[in-house]
N, C-alpha and C positions, 0 to 999 in steps of 0.2 A: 535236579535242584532248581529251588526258580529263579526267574532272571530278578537281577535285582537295579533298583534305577535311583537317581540322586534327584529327583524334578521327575514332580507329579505330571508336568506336563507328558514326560516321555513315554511317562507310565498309560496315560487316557492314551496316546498314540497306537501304543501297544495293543491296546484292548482293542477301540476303532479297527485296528489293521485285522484284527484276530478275530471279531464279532459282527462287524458292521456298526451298519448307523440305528441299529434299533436297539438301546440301550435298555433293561430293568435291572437296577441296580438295588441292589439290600445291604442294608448298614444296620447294624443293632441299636437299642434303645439306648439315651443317656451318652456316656463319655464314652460311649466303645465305638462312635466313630472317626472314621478317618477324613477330617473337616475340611482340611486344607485338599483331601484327593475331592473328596464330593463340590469341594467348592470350583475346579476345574472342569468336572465334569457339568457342569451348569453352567458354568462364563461359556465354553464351546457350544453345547446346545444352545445359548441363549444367543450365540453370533450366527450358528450356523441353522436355520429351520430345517435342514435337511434331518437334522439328527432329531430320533426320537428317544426321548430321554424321560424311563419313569424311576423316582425312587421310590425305594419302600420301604420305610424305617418307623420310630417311634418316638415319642420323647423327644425333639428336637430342642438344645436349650439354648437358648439365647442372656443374653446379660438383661437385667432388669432393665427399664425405663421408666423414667419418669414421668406422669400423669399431671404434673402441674411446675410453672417456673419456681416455685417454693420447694416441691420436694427434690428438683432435680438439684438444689444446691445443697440437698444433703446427698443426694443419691451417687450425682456426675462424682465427684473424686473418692465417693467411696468404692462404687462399682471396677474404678479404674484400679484402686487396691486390692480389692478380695479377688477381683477375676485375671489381673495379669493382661498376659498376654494373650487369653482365651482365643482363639479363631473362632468366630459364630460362623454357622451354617449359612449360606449366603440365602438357598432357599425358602428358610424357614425366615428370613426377613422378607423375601417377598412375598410369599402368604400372605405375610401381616399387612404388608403395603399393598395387597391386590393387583401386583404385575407379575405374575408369574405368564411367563409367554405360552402361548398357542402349543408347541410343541414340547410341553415338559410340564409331567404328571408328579404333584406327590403325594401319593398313600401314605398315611399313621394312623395305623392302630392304636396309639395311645397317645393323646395331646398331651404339652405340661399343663395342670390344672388351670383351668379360664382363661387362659390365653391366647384363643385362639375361637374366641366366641365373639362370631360377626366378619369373620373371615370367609368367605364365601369359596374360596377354592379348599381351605382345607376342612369346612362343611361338609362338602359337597363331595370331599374324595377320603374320607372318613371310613375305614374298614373294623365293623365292631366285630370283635373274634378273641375269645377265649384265648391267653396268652398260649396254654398248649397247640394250638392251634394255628400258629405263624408258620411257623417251618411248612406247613401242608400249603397252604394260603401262596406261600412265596413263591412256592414249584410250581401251582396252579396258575400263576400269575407268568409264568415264564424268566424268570430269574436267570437271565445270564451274565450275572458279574453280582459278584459276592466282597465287599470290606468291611476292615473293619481298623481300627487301631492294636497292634500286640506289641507283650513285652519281651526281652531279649535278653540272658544269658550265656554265659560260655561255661559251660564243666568240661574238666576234662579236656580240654582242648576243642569240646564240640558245641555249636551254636544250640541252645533249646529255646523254644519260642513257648510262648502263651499267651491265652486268649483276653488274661487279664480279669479287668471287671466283668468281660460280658462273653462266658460260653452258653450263657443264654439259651438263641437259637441256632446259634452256627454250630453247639455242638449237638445238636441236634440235626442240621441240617445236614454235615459231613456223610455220613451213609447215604443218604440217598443223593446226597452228590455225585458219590462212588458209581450209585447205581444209575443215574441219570449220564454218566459219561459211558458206564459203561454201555448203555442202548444207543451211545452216539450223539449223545446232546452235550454241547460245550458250553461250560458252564466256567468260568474264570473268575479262582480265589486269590484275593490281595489283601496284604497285609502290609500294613504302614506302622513301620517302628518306633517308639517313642519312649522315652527313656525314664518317663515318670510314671509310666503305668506300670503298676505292680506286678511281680510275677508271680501266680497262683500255679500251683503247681496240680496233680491229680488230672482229673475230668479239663481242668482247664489248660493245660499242657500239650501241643501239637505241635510233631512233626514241621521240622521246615519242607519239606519235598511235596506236601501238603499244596504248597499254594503255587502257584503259575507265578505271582507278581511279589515281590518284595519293596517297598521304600523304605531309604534307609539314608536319613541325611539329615546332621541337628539343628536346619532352619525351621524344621518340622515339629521341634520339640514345645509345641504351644503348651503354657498351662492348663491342667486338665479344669475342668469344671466343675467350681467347688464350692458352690452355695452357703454361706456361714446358717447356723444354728438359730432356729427360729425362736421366738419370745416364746415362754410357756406362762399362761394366763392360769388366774385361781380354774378357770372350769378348766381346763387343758388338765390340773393337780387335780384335780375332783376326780373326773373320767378317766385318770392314767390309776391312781390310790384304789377306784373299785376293779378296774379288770386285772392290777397285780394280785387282788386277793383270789383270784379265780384260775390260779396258775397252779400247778400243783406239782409240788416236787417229786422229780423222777421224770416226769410228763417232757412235753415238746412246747415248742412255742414259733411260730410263726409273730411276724411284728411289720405291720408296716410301716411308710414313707412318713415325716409332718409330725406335728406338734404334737398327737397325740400318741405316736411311736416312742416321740422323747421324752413325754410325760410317764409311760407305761415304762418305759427304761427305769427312769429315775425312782420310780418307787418300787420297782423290783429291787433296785438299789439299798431303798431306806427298808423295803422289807427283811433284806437280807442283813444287813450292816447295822442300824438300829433299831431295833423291832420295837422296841418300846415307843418310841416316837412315831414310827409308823400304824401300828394300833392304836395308840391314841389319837393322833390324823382320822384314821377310819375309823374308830368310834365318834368321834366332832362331826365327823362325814356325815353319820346314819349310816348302821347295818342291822339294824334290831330284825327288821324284815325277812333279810337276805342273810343271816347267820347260818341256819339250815343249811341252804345250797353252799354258800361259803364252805361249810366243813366238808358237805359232800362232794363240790367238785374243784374247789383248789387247796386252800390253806391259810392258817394263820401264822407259821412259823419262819426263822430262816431257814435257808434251802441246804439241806444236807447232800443228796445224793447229786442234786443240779438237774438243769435242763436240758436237751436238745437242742438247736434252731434248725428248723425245716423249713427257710423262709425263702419268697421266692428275692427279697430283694436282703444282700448283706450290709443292716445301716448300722453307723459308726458307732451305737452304743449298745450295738450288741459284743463290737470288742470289748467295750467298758464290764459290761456284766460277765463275762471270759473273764478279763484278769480280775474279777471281783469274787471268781467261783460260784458264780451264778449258773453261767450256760460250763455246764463241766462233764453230765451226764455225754459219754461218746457214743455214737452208733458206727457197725460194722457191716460191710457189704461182705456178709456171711451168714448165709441163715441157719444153720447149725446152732452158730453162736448167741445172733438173737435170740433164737429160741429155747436158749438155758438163761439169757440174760432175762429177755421179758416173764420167763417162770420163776426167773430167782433160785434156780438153781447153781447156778456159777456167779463169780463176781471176778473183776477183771485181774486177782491177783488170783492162783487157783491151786489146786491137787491135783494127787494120781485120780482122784475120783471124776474130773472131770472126760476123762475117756469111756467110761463107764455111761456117762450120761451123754455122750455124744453117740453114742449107740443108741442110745434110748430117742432120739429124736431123728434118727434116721440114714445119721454117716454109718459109709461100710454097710456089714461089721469089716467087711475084708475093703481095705481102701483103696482106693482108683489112683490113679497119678494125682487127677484135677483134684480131689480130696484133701490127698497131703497137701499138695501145693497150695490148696486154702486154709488149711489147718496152720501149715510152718509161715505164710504170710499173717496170718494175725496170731503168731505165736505162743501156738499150743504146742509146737515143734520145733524144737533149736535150729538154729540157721544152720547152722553145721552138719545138720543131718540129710542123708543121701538117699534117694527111692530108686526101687528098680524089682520089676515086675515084682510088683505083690508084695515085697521087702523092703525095709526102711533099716540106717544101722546109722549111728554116730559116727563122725570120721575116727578111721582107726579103729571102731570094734566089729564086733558080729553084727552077723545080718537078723533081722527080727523079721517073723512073721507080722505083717502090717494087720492085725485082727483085732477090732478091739470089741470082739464076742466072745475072745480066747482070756481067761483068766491070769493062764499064763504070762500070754502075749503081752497083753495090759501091761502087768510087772515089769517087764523087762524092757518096754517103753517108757515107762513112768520113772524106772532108775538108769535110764540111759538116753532116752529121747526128749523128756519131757519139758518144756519154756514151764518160765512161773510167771507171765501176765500176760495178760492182751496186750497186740500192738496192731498197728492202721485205724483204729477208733478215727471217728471227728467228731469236732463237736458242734459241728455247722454243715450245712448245707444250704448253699444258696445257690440264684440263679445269677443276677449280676449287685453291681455295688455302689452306690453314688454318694458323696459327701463331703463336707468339709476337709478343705487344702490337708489340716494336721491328720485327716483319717487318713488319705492314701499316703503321707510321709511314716503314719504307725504303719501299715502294710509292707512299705516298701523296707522297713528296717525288723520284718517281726527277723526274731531267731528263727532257723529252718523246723526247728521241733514246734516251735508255736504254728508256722506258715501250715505245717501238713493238716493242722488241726483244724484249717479250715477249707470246707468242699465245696470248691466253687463245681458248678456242672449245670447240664441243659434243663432249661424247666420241663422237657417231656419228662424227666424223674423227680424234681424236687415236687412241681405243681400237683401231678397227678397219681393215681393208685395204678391205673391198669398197666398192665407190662407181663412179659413172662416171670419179671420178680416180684409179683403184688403181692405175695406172704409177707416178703422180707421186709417194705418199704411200711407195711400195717405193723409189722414190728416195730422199727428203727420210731416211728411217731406215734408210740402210746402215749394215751391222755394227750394228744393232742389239745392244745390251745390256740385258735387262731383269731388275732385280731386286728379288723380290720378299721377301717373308718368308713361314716358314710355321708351323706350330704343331708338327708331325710329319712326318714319312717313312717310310713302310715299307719293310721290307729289299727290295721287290719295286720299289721306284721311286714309288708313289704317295703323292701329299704330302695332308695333312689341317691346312686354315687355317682355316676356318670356324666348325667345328661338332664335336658330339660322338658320338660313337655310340649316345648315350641318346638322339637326336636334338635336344638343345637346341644350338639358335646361340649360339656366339660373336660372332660381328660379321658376316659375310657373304660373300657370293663375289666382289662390288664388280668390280674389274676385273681380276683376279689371271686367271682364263681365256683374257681375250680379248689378254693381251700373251702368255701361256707359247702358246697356238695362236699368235698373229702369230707369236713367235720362229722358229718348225717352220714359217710359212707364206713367211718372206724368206728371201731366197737364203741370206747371212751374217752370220744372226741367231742368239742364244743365250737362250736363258730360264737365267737364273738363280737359284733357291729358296735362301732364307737359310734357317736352323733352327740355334738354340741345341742342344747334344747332350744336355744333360740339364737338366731343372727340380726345384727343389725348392720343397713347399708341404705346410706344416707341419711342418716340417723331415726330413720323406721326400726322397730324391733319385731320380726315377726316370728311363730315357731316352726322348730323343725321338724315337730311331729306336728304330722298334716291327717285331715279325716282321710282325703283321698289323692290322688296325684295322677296326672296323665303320661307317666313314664317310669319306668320302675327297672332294678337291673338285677334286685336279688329279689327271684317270687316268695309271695306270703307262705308257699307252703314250703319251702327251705327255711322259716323265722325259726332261729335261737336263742339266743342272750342278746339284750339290744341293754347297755351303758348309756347314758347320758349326766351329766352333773349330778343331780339329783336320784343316783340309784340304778341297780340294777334289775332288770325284768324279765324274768324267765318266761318266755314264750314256746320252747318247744313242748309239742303235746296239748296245745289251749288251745280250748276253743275262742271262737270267736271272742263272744262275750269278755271270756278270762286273759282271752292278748286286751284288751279296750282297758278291762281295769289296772293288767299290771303298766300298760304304757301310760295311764293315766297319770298310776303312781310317780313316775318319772317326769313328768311334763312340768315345763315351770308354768307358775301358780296363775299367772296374769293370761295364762290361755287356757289354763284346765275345764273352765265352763264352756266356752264357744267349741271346742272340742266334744265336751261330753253330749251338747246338747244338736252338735252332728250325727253323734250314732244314738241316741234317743229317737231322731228325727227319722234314722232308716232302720228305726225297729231294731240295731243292734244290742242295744242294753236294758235293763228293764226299766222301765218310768220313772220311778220312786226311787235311782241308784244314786248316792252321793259319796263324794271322794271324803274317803279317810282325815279328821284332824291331822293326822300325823304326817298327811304328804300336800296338805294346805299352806305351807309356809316357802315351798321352793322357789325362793329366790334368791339372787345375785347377793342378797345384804349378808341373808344367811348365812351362803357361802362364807362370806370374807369373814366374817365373824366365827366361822368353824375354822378357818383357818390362822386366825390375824392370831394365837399363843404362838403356833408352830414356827408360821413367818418370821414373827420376835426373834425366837430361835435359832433363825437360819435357814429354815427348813422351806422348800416350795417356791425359792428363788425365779427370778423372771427368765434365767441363763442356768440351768444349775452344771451344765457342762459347756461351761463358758463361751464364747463368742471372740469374731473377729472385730466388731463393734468398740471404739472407747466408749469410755464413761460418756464423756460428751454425746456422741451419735445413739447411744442407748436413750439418752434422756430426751434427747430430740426425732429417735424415731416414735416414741412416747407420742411429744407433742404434738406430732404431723397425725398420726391415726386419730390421735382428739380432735383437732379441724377437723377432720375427713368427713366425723362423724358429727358434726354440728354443720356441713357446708351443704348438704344434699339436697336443699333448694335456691332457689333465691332469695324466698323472704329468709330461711337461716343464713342464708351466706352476708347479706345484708345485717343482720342481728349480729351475726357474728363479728363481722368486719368494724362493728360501731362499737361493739363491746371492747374493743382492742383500742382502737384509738382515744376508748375514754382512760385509758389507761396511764398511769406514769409513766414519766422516765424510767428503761429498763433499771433494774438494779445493779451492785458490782456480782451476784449471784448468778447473772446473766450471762457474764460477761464472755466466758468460755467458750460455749455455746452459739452464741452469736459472731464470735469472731470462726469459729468453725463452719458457718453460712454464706460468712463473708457479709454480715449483716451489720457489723459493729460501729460505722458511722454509716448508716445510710446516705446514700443520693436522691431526692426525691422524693415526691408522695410515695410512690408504687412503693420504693426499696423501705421507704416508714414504715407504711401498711403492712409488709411482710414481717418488720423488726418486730410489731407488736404483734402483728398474729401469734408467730412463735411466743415470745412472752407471755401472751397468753394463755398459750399451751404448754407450755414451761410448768406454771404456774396450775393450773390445771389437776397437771398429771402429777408434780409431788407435794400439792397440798401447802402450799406458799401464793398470801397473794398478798398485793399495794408493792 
C-alpha cells in the first residue's frame, strides 16, 4: 500500500531520497494537477541548483490578469470570486515573468491559448505532439515521478481512488509503467487527494497500491479551476446554428473547448427542444446552398435516437445535452453487440432472437467463459446465471448446453437465461474535463446510474482508431461528427490552430489531428473546422481566411467542412479551384475581392470568375439582422447557459472590450480618451456599474478619465447615449 504523508514537503523528501537530484516530473493537463506538490518541487530546485528538475505537463492555468489599471478594477475582485482559493502553478508564473532558473525545465505540449506568446522559455521548450502521443514522449523523456490530483471514496469499508478529470495520459501511461519497473527502472506514482474532484468511475478508477506516494491532508483542498462561461457573440450563434445542422442523429459527436463548443451546445439544444425556432434561425441564417449536404449528412429534426460523445475533452454542456436526451445514443465495449447495434439488428431492449444473431456475427456458437462473461456483463445473460465448462444454468435449474447454433439450446436459454436490455452502455467517452465551479459540483453530486454513463478513460482510445479493438471503436463512433475550432483557413483548404508563422505557439496541436485523420479514417465520418471569418485587434479588422499562411497544423489535403459565419463549405473531394470558390462563398464581403484576386494572380481560378449575388452581402449587419426576430424572442442570448458574471460585470465586461477595440493606437486612444471627457455627467443609469469599479466619485484627472471612458462604453455597448 503507499505511504501516505500530511505535507508535500515530506512527500518531495521522499522522492529525493528514492530518485535522486535528477527530477522529470509529469503532471497531466488542466485541473488534474497536484499544484501545491509541483509548487514544492520548484521552491526546492529553485533554492537548491544541485537539483535538476524538468516538468512535463500541459495546459498550465493560471487566474486571469489584467492588461490595463481599468480593467484590473473589473478583473481584481472578480478573479478573487470565481477562482477562490485556486493555487497557481508557481512555474507557470515564472515562464511568464522570464525567471525560471538555470536548473529547471518546463516542457508543454499544449499552452492555454495566447498566453504564453513572447515567453521565451516556454517557446523555446514547446513540444508539438499529437495528444496520443504524450504517454510515448514522456518515457522517452525519462520520466521518473509521475502526479497528479485524485479523487477518494470509501465502499464497503474499502478506500477507491480515481483519476478524476484526467485519466487522460496516466491511464495510459500505467502499463508501461508496469513494464518500465518491471526491466528495473523506478519510476514513482503520486497522488494527491482532494476532495472536490469528482469521482469518475470505469477506466478512471485506480487501485490504491497503484501508487508509491499518497497526500492526504484538507490544507490541500484548493479550489479547482473554474473558468466562468464565456460570452457567445451573434457570429459564435451563426457558426454553432450551421454545424448543429451537420449532426446527425444516431451519429457521434466530438465537441471542443470555447465559445464555439458553447455555441454548437446550445443550438443542439434549440434544435432539439424547439425546432421551429431553430429552423427558422437557420433559414434567416442562409441554407438554400447547403440544404443538399444538410439532409445528406446531418439533419433537420430533433433527435430521437441521440448521440454518442467521443470527445477528447468532457465540457460542461455536453452534461446539458445528456439530461436534455441529446447525447443518449450508449456505446458498449462489446463487439458482438455493436455489431447487431450499428446493423440495427438489435435494439437495447431485446428477444430470444437475439442469440440467434449473435451467432451470426461471430460469438460461439459453443461459448467460451470470456463470451459469457461479456454477454452476462452487458446483459444478454441474467446475473444469476452460472457457467462451467461449456454449460450455462440459472441458479437452481439445469445446466444448458452453452450453443447458441443449437436450436434447441437457444430455447432453453432464451426461457431460462435470457436479460431483456443492455446494460454498461455510456453515453460519453472522454479524455479529461475542465469547467465552470457549478460543472464539477453537477459531477460530484450525479446519481451513480447517471455517474457510469460517463467514460472517462486514456486518449490512446477515445483519440484514436488503431488498437487490437479498431472494429469495435469504428463501431461505437458511426457518423462521426467532429468539431473543432481553428484560428485560419487558407483559400487552398489548410487550416492554422496552433501557431504562428513567426513560429510562436498559440496553444498547441492537442488533439485537433488525431479526430480531422479519424474523420477521413471512418466510413461516415466528417471533420468539421469552426473559424470565425474575420478578427479584429486594435480595432484593425482583418480576415481569417487567408490566400496563403507560413504555418499550418491541419494539411490541405485532410480539408473537410470548414464553417464560418456565413456558411458552410464542403471541401472534401475539391479541387483546387472548387475549395477557392466554396471558401469564397463563406468569406465576409469586405475581403472577398483582395482574396479572390490572390488566386487569380497564382493562376488558381479562372479570370472572368466572379462571386455569387447571393454570397456578396456577408456581413456583420446581415448577421444581426437574421438574427435581431429570434433575439426579441429570447433566443441567442450573450450567456445562454448562464454565467458567474452579474448583471453589472456582464455589462461592463461589454464596455472594456469596446475600449480595447477603439484604443489600438495612440491617435485612437487619444480620440477616444477626448470623446469621453466631452461627455456629461455620468447618468443615475450609471450608477451601479461604476460603483462596482470603485469609480463612483472619482479622485482626480486619471480616476475622471477612467469614470468616463467606462460611460462611454456603457453607452456604447447598450445603445444609450447623453
Amino acid at each position: 500500500m503507499p505511504e501516505i504523508f500530511d505535507d508535500v514537503g515530506h512527500c518531495v523528501d521522499a522522492v529525493l531520497r528514492r530518485v535522486g537530484t535528477r527530477i522529470v516530473l509529469a503532471m497531466p493537463l488542466g485541473i488534474g494537477k497536484p499544484n501545491p506538490l509541483a509548487n514544492e518541487f520548484y521552491r526546492r530546485a529553485a533554492r537548491d541548483p544541485a537539483i535538476e528538475l524538468t516538468i512535463f505537463t500541459a495546459l498550465s492555468l493560471l487566474k486571469p490578469a489584467a492588461r490595463s489599471p481599468l480593467e484590473a478594477r473589473l478583473l481584481t475582485p472578480l478573479a478573487a470570486r470565481v477562482f477562490g482559493s485556486y493555487v497557481e502553478p508557481e512555474y507557470a508564473r515564472a515562464v511568464r515573468a522570464g525567471s525560471v532558473p538555470a536548473n529547471i525545465r518546463i516542457i508543454e505540449f499544449f499552452l492555454t491559448p495566447g498566453a504564453f506568446l513572447g515567453a521565451l522559455h516556454a517557446q523555446r521548450n514547446y513540444l508539438s505532439a499529437n495528444y496520443t502521443q504524450v504517454a510515448r514522449e514522456v518515457l522517452a523523456r525519462g520520466v521518473n515521478v509521475v502526479a497528479q490530483l485524485v479523487a477518494r471514496r470509501t465502499v464497503s469499508g474499502q478506500t477507491a481512488l480515481s483519476f478524476g478529470s484526467n485519466p487522460d495520459v496516466t491511464a495510459d501511461l500505467l502499463p508501461a509503467i508496469a513494464a518500465a519497473r518491471g526491466a528495473g527502472r523506478d519510476i514513482v506514482l503520486i497522488g494527491e487527494i482532494h476532495s472536490q474532484m469528482p469521482f469518475m468511475t470505469g477506466h478512471a478508477q485506480v487501485e490504491p497500491e497503484r501508487f508509491d506516494f499518497l497526500i492526504d491532508d484538507p490544507r490541500y483542498d484548493f479550489d479547482l479551476y473554474g473558468p466562468p462561461n464565456p460570452p457567445l457573440s451573434t457570429v459564435d450563434h451563426a457558426i454553432g446554428m450551421y454545424a448543429s445542422s451537420l449532426v446527425r442523429d444516431g451519429g457521434t459527436l466530438q465537441i471542443g473547448i470555447g465559445e464555439l463548443g458553447d455555441s454548437l451546445a446550445y443550438a443542439l439544444l434549440l434544435r432539439h427542444q424547439q425546432n421551429a425556432a431553430w429552423s427558422g434561425a437557420l433559414e434567416a441564417l442562409g441554407t438554400r446552398d447547403a440544404l443538399s449536404l444538410i439532409r445528406a449528412e446531418g439533419g433537420l429534426e430533433p433527435f430521437g435516437a441521440g448521440v454518442f460523445a467521443s470527445t477528447e475533452m468532457f465540457v460542461d454542456q455536453l452534461l446539458e445535452l445528456y439530461r436534455a436526451g441529446v447525447v443518449r445514443r450508449r456505446a458498449y465495449d462489446s463487439l458482438p453487440i455493436e455489431r447487431l447495434l450499428a446493423a440495427g439488428t438489435t435494439a437495447e431492449r431485446f428477444d430470444a432472437e437475439i442469440l440467434e444473431r449473435l451467432a451470426a456475427v461471430g460469438v460461439g456458437p459453443l461459448l467460451s467463459e470470456a463470451e459469457f462473461a461479456d454477454l452476462q456483463r452487458h446483459g444478454v445473460l441474467r446475473a444469476d446465471v452460472e457457467f462451467s465448462d461449456g454449460r450455462m444454468r440459472a441458479r437452481g435449474g439445469d445446466w444448458i448446453r452453452a450453443n447458441l447454433g443449437a436450436a434447441a439450446a437457444r430455447g432453453a436459454i432464451a426461457s431460462q437465461c435470457l436479460g431483456r436490455e443492455l446494460r454498461g452502455g455510456q453515453v460519453l467517452h472522454a479524455g479529461f474535463f475542465l469547467g465552470p465551479r457549478g460543472f464539477y459540483a453537477a459531477l460530484r453530486e450525479l446519481p451513480e446510474s447517471d455517474r457510469a454513463q460517463f467514460g472517462m478513460r486514456g486518449v490512446g482510445y477515445v483519440n484514436q482508431l488503431y488498437g487490437p479493438d479498431q472494429e469495435l471503436r469504428i463501431l461505437q463512433r458511426r457518423a462521426g461528427r467532429f468539431v473543432n475550432t481553428t484560428m485560419m483557413v487558407t483559400l487552398l483548404g489548410a487550416a492554422v490552430s496552433d501557431g504562428l508563422e513567426s513560429g510562436q505557439v498559440v496553444s498547441g496541436v492537442g488533439g485537433q489531428y488525431n479526430f480531422v485523420a479519424m474523420a477521413h479514417a471512418l466510413p461516415d465520418a466528417r471533420s468539421i473546422l469552426c473559424v470565425r471569418a474575420t478578427r479584429t485587434r486594435h480595432g484593425r479588422t482583418t480576415s481569417n481566411l487567408v490566400w496563403r499562411y507560413g504555418h499550418e497544423t491541419i494539411p490541405r489535403h485532410l480539408r473537410d467542412l470548414v464553417i464560418t459565419e456565413y456558411g458552410i463549405a464542403d471541401l472534401r473531394g475539391r479541387t483546387d479551384e472548387e475549395i477557392i470558390v466554396a471558401l469564397l462563398n463563406v468569406a465576409d464581403s469586405r475581403f472577398q475581392e483582395p482574396l479572390l484576386a490572390a488566386a487569380r494572380a497564382a493562376g488558381k481560378i479562372r479570370a472572368d470568375y466572379r462571386i455569387p449575388d447571393a454570397h456578396r452581402d456577408n456581413t456583420p449587419q446581415r448577421l444581426a439582422r437574421a438574427l435581431a426576430e429570434h433575439r426579441r424572442q429570447g433566443f441567442f442570448s450573450e450567456y445562454p447557459f448562464g454565467t458567474d458574471l452579474t448583471a453589472e460585470e456582464v455589462a461592463l465586461a461589454r464596455a472594456l472590450r469596446y475600449l480595447e477595440s477603439r484604443t489600438g493606437t495612440r491617435r485612437a486612444q487619444l480620440a477616444t480618451a477626448a470623446a469621453a471627457l466631452l461627455r456629461g455627467n455620468p447618468a443615475p443609469r450609471h450608477a451601479a456599474a461604476l460603483e462596482r469599479m470603485g469609480l463612483a466619485r472619482p479622485a482626480g484627472l486619471a480616476e475622471r478619465l477612467e469614470q468616463r471612458l467606462v460611460v462611454l462604453g456603457l453607452d456604447a455597448t447598450t445603445g444609450r447615449t447623453g
